[in-house]
N, C-alpha and C positions, 0 to 999 in steps of 0.2 A: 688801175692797170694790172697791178699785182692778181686781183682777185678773179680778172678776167682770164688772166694766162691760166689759173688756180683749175677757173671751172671749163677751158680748154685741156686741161690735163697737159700742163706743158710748163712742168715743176722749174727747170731749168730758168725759163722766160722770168718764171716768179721770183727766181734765185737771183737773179740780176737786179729788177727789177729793186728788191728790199734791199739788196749791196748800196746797188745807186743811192738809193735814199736815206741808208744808215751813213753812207761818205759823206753826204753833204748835209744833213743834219748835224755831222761834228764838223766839217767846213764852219757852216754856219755859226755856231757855236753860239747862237745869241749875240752876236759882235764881239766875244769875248778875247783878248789877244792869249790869256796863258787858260788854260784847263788840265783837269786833276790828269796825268802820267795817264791811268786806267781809260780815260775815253782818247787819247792820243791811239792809244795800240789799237782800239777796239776799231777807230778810223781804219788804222791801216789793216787790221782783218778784212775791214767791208772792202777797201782797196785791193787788196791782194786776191777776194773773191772775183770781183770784176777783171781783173788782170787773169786769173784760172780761166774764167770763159774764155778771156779773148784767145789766149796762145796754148790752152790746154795744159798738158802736164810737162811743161818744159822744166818747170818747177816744185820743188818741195817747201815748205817752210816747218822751221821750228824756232819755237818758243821756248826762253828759257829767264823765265822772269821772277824778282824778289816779289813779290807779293806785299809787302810791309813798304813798297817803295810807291804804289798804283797811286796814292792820294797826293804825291809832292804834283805841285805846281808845276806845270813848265808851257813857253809858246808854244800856242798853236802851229801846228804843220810843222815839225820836227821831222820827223821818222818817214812822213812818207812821198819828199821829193829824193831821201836817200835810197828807199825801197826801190823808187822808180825806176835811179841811176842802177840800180844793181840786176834788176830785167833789162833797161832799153842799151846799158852800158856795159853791162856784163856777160849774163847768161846767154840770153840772145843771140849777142855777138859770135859764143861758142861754139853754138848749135851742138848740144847735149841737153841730157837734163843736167839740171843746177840746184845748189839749197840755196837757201835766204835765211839766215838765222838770227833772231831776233834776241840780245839779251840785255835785262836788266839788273844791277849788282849796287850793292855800297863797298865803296872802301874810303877809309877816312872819312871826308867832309864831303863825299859828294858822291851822287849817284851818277853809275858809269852808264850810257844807252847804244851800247853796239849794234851795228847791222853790217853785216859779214856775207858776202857770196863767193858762191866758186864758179863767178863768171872768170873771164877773160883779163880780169886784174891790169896793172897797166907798170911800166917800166917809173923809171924813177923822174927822167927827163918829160913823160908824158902829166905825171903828177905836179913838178915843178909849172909848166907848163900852163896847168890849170889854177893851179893859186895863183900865179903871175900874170895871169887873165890873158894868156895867148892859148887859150885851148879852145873857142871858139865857142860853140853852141854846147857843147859838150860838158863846159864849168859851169853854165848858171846854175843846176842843180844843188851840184855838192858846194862851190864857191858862196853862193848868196844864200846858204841855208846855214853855212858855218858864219857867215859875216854876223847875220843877222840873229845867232846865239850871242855871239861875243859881244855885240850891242847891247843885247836884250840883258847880260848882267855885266854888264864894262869891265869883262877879264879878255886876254886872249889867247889863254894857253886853257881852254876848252874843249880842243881836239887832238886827235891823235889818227891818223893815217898810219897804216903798214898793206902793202901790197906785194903781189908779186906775179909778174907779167904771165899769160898765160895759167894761172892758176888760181888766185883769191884777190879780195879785196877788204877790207875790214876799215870801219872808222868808228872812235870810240869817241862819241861825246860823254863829257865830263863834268853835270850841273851841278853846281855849289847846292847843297841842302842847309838849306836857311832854317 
């Protein structure tokens, strides 16, 4: 398909087309449940291309990532049900443009994996809300992707929320480096 859009001259079609299939190549992953940090992001790049198509420039992203951190281990699908929530939950919501900002760090024993926007943030009662699973369709993202870290190494002080209504959203996962 890719090669057909190539020799239609219809670079875009092709640009989608290689997203789609870099996404789900690390979906796939070989059945793998954890993979190296480095193919975790490189998903959510292919994601965040297909999300450029669909809505245009409503968004920016940046990167700000430790380099020396790309090979730890961590589950599969981390980062990009949170990306998700920060377009369909966030920016979106604003109707501006938005950043998504992607950052990777150590401190102490663990590497910290933020994703940050300056969508539409949410009050403190709306965040309560969503941990305490009365937030509707709106919590399985961020709720079942934090559950399912804090399973995945039997801690559960692995997140950190700070938002603020009308302005940002930030959540800092927090994986032990083994």
């Amino acid at each position: 398909m890719a090669a057909i859009a190539l020799e239609n001259s219809d670079e875009k079609t092709c640009n989608a087309i290689m997203a789609l299939g870099d996404f789900y190549r690390g979906y796939l992953s070989k059945g793998k449940n954890e993979i190296p940090l480095r193919e975790e992001i490189e998903m959510v790049k292919s994601y965040l291309e297909i999300q450029k198509l669909r809505y245009g420039d409503i968004f920016e992203v940046e990167y700000e990532i430790d380099e020396k951190l790309l090979n730890i281990l961590v589950p599969k699908l981390i980062l990009q049900p949170l990306v998700e929530n920060s377009i369909y939950h966030g920016i979106r919501l604003k109707g501006e443009k938005g950043i998504i900002k992607i950052s990777v760090y150590k401190e102490k024993d663990r590497a910290h994996i933020v994703v940050f926007d300056t969508g539409v943030g949410m009050s403190e009662k709306q965040l309560q809300d969503i941990m305490n699973d009365e937030g509707g369709e709106k919590s399985f993202g961020l709720k079942s992707t934090i559950e399912r870290i804090q399973y995945y190494y039997n801690d559960l002080d692995l997140y950190e929320i700070t938002t603020k209504e009308g302005l940002y959203f930030r959540i800092d996962i927090k994986i032990p480096i083994m």
